[in-house]
N, CA, C and O atoms as CSV, one atom per row, in Angstrom:
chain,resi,resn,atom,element,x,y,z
A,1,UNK,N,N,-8.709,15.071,-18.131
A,1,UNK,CA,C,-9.113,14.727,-16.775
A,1,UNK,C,C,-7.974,15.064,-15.813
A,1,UNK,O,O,-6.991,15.771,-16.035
A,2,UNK,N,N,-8.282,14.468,-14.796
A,2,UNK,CA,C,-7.354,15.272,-13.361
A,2,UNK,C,C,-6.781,14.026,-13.048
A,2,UNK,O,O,-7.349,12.949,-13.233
A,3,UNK,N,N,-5.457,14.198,-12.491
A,3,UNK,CA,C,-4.136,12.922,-12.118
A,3,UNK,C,C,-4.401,13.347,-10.552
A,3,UNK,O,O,-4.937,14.398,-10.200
A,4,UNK,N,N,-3.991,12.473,-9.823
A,4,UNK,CA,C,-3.696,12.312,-8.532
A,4,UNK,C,C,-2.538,12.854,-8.292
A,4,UNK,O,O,-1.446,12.602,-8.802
A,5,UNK,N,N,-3.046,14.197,-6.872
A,5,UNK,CA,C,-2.154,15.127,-6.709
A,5,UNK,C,C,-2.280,16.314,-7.056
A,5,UNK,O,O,-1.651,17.159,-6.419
A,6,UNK,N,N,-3.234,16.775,-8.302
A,6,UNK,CA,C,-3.909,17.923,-8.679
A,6,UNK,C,C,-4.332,18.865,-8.234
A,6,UNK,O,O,-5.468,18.491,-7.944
A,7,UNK,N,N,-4.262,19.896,-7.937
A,7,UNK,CA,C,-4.986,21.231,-7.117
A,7,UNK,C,C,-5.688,21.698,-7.931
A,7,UNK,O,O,-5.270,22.480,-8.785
A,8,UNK,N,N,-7.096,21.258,-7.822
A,8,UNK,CA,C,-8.383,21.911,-8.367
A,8,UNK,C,C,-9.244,22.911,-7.507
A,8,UNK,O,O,-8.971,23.068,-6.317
A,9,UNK,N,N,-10.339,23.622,-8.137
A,9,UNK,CA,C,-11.145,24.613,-7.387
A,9,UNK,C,C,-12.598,23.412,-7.730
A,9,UNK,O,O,-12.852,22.636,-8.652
A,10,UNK,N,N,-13.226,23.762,-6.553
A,10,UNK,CA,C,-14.415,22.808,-6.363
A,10,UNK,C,C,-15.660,23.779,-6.250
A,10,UNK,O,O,-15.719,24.958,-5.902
A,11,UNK,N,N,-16.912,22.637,-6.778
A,11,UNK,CA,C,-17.865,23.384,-5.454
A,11,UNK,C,C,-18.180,22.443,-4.916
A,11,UNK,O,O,-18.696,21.440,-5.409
A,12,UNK,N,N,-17.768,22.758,-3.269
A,12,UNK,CA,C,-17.732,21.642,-2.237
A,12,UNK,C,C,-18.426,22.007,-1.288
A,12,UNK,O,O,-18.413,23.086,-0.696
A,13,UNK,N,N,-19.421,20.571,-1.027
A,13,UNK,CA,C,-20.688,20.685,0.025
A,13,UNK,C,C,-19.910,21.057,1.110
A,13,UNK,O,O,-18.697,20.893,1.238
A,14,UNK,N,N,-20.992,21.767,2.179
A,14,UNK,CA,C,-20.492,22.165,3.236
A,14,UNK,C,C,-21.485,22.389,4.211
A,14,UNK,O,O,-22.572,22.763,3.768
A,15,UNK,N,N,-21.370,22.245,5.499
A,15,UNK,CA,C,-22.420,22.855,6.576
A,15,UNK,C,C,-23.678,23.640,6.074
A,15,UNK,O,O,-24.854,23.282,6.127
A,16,UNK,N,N,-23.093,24.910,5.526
A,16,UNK,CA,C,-24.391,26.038,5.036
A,16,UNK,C,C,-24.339,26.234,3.783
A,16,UNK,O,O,-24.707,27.361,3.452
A,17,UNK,N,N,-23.823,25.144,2.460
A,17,UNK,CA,C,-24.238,25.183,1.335
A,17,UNK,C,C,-23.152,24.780,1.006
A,17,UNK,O,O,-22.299,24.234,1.705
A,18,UNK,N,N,-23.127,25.146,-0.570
A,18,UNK,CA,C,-22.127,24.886,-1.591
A,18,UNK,C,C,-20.713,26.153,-1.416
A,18,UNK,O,O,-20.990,27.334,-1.625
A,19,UNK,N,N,-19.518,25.828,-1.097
A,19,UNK,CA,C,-18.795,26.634,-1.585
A,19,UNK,C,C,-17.519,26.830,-2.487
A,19,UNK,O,O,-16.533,26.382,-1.901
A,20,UNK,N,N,-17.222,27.353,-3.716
A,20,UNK,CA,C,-15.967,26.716,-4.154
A,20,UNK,C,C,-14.337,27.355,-3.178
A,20,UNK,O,O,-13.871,28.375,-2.672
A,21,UNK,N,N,-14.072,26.141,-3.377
A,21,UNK,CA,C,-12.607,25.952,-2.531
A,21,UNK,C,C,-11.693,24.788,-3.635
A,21,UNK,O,O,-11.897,24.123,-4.650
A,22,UNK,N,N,-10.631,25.072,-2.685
A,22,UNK,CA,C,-9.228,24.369,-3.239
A,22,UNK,C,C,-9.574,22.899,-2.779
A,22,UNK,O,O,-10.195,22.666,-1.742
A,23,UNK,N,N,-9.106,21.912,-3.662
A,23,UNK,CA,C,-9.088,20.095,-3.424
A,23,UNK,C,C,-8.155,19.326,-3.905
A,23,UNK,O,O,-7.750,19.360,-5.067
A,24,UNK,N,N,-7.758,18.576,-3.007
A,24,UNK,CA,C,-6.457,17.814,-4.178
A,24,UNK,C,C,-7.280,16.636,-4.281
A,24,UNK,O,O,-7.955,16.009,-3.464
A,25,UNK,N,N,-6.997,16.487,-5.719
A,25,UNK,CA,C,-7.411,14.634,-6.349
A,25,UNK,C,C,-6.912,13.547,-5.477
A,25,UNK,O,O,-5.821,13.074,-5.795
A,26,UNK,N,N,-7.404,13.151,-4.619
A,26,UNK,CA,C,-7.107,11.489,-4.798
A,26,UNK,C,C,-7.436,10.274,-5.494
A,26,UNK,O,O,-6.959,9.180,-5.195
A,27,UNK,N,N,-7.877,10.383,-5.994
A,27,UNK,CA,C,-8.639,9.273,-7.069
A,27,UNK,C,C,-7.753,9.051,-8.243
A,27,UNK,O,O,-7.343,9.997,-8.915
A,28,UNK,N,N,-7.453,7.814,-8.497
A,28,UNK,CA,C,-6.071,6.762,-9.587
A,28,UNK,C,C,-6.699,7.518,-10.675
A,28,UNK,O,O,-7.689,8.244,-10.761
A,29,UNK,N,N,-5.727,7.073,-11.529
A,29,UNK,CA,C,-5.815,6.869,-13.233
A,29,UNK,C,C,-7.297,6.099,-13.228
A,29,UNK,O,O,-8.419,6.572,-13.409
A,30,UNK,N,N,-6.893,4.799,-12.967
A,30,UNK,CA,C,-7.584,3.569,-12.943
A,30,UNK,C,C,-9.075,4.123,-12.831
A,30,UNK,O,O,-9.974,3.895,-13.641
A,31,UNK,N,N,-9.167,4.881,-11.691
A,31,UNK,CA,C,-10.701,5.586,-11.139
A,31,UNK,C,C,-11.235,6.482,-12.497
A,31,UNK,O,O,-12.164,6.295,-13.283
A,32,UNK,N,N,-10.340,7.396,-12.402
A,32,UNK,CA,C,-11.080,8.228,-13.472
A,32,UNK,C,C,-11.412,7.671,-15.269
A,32,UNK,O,O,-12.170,8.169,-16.101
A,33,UNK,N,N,-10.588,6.589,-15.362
A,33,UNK,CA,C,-10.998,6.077,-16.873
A,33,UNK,C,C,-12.234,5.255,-16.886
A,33,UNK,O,O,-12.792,4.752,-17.862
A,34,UNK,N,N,-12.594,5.201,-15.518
A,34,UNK,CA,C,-14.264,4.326,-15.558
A,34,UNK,C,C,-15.325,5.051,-15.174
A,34,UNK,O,O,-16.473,4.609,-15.205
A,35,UNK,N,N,-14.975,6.349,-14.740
A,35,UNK,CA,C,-15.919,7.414,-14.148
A,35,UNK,C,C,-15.804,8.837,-14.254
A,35,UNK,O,O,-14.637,9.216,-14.343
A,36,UNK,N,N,-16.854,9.917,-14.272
A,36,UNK,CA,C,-16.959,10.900,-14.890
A,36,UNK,C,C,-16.540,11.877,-13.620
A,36,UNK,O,O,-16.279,13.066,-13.805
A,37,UNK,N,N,-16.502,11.236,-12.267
A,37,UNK,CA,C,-16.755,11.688,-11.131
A,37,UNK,C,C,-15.090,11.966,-10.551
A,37,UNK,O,O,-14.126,11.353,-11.009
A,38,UNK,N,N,-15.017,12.798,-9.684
A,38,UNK,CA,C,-13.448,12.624,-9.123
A,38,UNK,C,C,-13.528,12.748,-7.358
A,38,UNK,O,O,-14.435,13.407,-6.849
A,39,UNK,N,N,-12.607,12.127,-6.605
A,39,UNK,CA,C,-12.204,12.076,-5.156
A,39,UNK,C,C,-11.258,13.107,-4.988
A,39,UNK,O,O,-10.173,13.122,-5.570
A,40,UNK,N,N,-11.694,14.058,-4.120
A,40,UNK,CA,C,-11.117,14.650,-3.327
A,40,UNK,C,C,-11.003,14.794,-2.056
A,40,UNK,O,O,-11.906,14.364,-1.339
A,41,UNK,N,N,-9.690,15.531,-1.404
A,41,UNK,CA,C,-9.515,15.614,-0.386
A,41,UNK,C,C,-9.702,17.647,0.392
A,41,UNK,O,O,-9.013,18.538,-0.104
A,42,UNK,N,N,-10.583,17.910,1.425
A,42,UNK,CA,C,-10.198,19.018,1.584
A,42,UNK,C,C,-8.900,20.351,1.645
A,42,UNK,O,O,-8.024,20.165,2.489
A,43,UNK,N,N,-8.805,21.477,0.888
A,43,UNK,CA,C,-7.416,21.868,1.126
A,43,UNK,C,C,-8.242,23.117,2.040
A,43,UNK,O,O,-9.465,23.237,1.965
A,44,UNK,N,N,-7.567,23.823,2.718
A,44,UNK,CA,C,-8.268,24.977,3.812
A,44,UNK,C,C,-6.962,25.744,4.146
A,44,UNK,O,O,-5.817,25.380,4.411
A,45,UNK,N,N,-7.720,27.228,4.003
A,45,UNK,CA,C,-6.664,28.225,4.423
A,45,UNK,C,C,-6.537,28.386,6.397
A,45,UNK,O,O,-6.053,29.372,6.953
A,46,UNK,N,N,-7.003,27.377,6.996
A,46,UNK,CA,C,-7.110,27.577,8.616
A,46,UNK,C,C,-5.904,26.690,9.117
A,46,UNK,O,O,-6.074,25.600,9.663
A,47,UNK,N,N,-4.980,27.116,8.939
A,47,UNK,CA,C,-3.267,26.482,9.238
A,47,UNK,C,C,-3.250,26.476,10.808
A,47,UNK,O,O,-2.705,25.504,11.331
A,48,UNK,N,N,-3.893,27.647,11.791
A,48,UNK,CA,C,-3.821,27.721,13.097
A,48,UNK,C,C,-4.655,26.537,14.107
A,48,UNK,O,O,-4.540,26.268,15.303
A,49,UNK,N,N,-5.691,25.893,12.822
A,49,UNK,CA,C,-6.658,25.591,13.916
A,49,UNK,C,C,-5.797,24.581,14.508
A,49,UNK,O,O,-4.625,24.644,14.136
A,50,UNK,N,N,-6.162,23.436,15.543
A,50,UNK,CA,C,-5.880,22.513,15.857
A,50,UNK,C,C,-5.791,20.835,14.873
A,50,UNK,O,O,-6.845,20.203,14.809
A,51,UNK,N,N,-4.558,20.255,14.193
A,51,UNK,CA,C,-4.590,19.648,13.309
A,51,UNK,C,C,-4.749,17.957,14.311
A,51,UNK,O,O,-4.620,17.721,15.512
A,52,UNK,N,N,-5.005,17.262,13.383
A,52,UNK,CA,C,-5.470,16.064,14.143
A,52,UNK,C,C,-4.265,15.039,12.902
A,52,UNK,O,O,-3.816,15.485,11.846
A,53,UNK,N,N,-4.022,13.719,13.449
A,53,UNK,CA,C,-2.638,13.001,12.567
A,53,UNK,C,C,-3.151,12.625,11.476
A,53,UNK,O,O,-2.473,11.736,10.960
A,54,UNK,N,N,-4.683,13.106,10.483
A,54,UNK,CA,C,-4.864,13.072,9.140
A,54,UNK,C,C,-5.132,14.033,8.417
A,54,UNK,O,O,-5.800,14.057,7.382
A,55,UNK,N,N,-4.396,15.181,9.178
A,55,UNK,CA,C,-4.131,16.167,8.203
A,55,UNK,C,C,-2.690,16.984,8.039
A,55,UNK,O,O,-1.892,16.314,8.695
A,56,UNK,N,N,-2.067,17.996,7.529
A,56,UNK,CA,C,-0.973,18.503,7.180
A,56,UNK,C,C,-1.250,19.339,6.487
A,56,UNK,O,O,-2.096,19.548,5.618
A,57,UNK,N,N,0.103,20.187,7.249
A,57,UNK,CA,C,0.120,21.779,6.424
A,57,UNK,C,C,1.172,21.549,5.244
A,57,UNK,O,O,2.140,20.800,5.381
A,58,UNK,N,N,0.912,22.218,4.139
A,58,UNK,CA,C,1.139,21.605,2.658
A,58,UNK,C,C,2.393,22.861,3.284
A,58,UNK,O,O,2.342,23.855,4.008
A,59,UNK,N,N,3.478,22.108,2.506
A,59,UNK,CA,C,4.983,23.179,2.205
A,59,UNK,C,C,5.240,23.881,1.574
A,59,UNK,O,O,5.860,24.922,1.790
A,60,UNK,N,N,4.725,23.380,0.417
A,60,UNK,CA,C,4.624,23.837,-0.966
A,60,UNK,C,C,3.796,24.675,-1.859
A,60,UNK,O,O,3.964,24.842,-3.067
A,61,UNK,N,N,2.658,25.301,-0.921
A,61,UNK,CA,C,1.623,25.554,-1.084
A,61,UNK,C,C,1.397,26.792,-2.402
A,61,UNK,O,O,0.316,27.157,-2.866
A,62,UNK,N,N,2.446,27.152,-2.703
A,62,UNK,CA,C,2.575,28.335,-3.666
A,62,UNK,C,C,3.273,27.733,-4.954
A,62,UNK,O,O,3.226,28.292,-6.049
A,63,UNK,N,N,3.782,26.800,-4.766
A,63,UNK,CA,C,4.051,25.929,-6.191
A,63,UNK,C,C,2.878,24.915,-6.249
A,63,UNK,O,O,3.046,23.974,-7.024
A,64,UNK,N,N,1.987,24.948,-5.713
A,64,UNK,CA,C,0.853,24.321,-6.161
A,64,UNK,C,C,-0.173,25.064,-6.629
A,64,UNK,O,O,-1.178,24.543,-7.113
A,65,UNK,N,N,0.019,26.517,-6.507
A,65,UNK,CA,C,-0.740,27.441,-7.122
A,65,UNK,C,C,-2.052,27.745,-5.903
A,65,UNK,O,O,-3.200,28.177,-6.003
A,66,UNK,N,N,-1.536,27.458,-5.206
A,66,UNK,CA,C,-2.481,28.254,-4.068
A,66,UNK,C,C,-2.018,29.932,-3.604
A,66,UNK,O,O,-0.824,30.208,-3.491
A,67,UNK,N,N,-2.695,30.587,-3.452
A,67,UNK,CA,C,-2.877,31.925,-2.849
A,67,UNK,C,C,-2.228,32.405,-1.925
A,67,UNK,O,O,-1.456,33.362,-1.997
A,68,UNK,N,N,-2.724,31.239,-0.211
A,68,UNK,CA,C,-2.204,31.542,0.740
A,68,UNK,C,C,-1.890,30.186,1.628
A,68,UNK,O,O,-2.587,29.227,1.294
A,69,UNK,N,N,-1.072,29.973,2.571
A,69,UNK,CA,C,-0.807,29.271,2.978
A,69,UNK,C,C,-1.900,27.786,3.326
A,69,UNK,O,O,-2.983,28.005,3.871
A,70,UNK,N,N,-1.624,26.772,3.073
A,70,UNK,CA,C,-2.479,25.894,3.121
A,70,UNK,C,C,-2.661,24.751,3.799
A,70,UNK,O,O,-1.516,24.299,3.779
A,71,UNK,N,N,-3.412,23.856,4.475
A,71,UNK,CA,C,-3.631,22.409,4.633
A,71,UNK,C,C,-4.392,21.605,4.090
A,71,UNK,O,O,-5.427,21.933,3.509
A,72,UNK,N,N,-3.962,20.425,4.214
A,72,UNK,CA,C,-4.938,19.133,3.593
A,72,UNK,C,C,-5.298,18.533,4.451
A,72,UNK,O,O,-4.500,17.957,5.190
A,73,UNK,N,N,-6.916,18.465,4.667
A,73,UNK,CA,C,-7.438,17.823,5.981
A,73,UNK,C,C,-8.208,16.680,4.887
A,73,UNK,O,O,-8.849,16.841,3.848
A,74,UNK,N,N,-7.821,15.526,5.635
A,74,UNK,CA,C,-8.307,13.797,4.847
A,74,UNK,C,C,-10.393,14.116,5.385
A,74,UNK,O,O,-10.944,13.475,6.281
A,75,UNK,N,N,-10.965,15.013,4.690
A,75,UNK,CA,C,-12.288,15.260,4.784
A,75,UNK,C,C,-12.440,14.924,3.337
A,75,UNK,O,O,-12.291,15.869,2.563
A,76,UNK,N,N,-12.755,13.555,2.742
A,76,UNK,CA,C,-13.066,13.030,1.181
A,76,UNK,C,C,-14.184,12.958,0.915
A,76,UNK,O,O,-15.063,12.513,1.653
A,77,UNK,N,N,-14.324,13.407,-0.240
A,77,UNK,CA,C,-15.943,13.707,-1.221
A,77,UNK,C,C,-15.602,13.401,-2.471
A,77,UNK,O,O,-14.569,13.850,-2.967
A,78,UNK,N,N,-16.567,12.465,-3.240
A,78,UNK,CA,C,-16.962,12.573,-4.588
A,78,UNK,C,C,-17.519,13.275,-4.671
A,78,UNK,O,O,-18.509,13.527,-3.985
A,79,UNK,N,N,-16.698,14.380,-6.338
A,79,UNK,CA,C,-17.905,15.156,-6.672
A,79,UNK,C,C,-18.259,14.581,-8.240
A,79,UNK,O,O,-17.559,13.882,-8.972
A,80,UNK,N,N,-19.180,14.966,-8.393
A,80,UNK,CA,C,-19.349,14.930,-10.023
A,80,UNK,C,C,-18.970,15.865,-11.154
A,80,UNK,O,O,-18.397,16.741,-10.506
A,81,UNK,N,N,-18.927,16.157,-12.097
A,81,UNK,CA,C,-18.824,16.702,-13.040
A,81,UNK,C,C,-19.404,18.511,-12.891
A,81,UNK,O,O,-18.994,19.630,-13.199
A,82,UNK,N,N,-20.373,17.994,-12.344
A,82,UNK,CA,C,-21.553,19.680,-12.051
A,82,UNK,C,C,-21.044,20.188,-10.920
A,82,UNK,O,O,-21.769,20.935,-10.264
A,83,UNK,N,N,-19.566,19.863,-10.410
A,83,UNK,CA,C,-18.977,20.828,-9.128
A,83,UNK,C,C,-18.135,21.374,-9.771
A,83,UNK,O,O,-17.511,22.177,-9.078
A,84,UNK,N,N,-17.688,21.310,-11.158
A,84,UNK,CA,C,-17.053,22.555,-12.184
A,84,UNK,C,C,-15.627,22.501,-11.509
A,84,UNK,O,O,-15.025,23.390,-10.907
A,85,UNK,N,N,-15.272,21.228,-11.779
A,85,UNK,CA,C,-13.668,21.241,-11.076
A,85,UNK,C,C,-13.013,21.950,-12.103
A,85,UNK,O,O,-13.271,21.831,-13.301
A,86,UNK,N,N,-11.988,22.842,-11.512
A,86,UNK,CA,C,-10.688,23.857,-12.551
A,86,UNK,C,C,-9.496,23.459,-12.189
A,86,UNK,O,O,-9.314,23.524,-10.973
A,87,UNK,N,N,-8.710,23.109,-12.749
A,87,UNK,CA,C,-7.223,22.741,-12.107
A,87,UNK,C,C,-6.438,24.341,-12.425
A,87,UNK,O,O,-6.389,25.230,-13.275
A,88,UNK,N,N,-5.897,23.956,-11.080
A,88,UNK,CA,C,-5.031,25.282,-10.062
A,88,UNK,C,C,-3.682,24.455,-10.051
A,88,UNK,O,O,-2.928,25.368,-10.389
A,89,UNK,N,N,-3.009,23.555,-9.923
A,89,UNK,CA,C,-1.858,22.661,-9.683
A,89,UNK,C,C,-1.319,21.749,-9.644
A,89,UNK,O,O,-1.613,21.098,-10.647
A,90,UNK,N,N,-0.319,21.006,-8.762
A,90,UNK,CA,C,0.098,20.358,-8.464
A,90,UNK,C,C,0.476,19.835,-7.458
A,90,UNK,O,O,1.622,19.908,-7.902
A,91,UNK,N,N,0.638,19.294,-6.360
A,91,UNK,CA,C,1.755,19.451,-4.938
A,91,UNK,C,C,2.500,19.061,-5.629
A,91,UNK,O,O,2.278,18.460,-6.680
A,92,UNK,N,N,3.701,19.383,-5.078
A,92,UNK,CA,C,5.399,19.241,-5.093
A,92,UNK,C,C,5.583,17.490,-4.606
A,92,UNK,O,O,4.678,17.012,-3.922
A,93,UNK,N,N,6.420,16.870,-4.879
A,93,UNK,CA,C,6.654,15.159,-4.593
A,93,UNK,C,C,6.182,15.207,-2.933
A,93,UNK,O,O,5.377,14.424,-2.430
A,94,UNK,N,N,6.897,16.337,-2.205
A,94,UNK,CA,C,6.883,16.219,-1.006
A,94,UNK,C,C,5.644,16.240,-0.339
A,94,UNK,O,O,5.498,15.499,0.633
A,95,UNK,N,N,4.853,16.875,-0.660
A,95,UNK,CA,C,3.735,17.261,0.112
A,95,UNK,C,C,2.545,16.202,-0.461
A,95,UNK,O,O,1.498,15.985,0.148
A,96,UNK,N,N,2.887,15.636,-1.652
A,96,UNK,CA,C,1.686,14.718,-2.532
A,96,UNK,C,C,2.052,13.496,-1.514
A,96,UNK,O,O,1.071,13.187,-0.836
A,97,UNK,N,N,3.353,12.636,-1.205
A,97,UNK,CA,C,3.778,12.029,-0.425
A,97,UNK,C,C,3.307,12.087,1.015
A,97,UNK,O,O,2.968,11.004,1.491
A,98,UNK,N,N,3.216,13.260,1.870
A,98,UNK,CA,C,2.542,13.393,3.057
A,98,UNK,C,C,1.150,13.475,2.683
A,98,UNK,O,O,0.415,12.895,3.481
A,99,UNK,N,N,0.827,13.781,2.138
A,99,UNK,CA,C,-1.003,13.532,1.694
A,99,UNK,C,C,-1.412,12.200,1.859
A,99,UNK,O,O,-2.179,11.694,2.677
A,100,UNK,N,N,-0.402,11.458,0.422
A,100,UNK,CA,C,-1.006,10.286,0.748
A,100,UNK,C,C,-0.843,9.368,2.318
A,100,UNK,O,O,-1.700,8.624,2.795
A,101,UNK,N,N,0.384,9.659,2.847
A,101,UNK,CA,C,0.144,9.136,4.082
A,101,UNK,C,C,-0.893,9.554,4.915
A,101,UNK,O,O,-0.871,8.691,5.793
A,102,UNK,N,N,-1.602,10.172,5.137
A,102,UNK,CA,C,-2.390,11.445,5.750
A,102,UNK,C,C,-3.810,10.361,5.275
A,102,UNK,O,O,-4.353,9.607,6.082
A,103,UNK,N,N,-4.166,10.476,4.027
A,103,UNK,CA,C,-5.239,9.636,3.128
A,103,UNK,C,C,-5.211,7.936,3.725
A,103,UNK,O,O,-6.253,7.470,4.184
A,104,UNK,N,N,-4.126,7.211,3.676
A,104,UNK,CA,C,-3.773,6.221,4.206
A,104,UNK,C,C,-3.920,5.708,5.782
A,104,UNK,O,O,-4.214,4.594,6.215
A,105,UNK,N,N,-3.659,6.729,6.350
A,105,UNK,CA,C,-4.416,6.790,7.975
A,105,UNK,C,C,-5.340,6.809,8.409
A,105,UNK,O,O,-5.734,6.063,9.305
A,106,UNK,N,N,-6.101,7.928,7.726
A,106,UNK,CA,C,-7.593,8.046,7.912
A,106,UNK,C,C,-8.484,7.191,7.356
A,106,UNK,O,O,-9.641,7.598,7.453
A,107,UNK,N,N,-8.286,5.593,6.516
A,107,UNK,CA,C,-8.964,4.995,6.137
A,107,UNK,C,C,-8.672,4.351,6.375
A,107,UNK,O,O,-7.453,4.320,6.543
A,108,UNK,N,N,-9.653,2.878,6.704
A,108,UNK,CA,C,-9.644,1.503,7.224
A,108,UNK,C,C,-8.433,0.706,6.532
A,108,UNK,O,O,-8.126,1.114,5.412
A,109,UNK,N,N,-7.803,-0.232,6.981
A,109,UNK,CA,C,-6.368,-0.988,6.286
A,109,UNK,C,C,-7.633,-2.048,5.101
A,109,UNK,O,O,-8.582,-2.823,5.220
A,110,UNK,N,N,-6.854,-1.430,4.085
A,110,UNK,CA,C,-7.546,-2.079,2.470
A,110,UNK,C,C,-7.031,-3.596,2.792
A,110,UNK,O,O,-7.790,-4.560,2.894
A,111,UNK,N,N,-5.791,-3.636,2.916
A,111,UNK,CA,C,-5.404,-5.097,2.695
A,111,UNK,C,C,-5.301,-5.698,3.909
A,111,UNK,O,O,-5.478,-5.060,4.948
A,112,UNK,N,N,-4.961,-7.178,3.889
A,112,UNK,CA,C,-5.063,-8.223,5.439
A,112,UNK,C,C,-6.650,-8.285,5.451
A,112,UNK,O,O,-7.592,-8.111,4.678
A,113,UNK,N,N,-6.406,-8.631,6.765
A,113,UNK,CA,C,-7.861,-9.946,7.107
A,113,UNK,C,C,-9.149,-8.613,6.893
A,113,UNK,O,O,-8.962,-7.410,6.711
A,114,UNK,N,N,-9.942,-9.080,6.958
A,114,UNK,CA,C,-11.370,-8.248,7.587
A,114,UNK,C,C,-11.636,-7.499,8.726
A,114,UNK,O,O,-10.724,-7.610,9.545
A,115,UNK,N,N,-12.528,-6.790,9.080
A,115,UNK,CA,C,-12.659,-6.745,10.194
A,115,UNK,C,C,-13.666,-7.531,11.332
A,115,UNK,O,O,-14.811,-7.983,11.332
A,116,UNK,N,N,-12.466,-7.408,12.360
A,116,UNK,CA,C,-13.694,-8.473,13.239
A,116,UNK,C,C,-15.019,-8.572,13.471
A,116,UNK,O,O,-15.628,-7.569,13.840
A,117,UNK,N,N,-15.768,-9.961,13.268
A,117,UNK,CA,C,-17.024,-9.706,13.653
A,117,UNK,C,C,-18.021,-9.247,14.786
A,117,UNK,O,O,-18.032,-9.790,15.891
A,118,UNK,N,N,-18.778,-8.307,14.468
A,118,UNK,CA,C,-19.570,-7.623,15.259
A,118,UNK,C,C,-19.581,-8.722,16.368
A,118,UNK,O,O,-19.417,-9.929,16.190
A,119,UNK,N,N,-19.899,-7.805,18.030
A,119,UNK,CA,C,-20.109,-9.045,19.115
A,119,UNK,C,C,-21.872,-9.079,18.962
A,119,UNK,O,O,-22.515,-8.329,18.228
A,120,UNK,N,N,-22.489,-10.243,19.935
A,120,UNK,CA,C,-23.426,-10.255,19.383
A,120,UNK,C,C,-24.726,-9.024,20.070
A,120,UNK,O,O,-24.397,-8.220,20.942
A,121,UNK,N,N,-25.503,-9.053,19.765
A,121,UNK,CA,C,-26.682,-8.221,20.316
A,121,UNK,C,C,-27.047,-8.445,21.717
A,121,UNK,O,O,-27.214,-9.660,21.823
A,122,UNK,N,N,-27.257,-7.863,22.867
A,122,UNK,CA,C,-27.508,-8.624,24.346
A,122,UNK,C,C,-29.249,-8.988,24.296
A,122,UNK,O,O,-30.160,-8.383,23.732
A,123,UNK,N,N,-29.256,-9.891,24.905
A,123,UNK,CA,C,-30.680,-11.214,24.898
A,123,UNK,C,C,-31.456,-9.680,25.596
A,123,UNK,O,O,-30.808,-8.703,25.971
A,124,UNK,N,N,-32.444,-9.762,25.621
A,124,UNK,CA,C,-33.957,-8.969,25.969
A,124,UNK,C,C,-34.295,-9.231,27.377
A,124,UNK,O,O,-35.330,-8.769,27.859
């Protein structure tokens, strides 16, 4: 199975179908010994577009066994088994480290209180 941090090839849903692309694992140990399925995060060769503060251009991108220069945009999907994941890599400490901060931003704070309750509906 695949460790967190992994550079796999996917086939990953998309706008106008299925296409395979590059993904790094986010999903624990813990995750994958109870499930057949794995979490990923988008990797994309579009370094120019406009980046938003949950994503990053990987440093390392050629010791992770990518092609051409790369980013990790926090766009997460389970796939299953039938998206024919292949492992391609690794990130380097550095860039697995900015990921997870990247992953960590873009999702609601796990720990502390709840979130506040909805206000209520306005009267008719």
């Amino acid at each position: 199975m695949f460790s967190p941090g992994d550079v796999i090839t996917v086939d990953f849903p998309g706008v106008t179908g299925v296409k395979r692309r590059p993904a790094v694992v986010v999903s624990s140990d813990v995750y994958h010994a109870a499930r057949p399925d794995v979490i990923v995060g988008l990797i994309t060769s579009q370094t120019a577009v406009t980046f938003g503060p949950t994503d990053y251009v990987l440093q390392d991108w050629a010791g992770a066994g990518l092609r051409v220069p790369s980013a990790f945009r926090s766009f997460l999907v389970t796939l299953p088994p039938s998206a024919h994941p292949a492992f391609v890599g690794h990130l380097s400490e550095q860039d697995w480290e900015a990921v997870r901060a990247r992953v960590k931003a873009a999702l609601a704070p796990l720990d502390g209180p709840g979130p506040s309750p909805a206000p209520p509906a306005p009267s008719p």
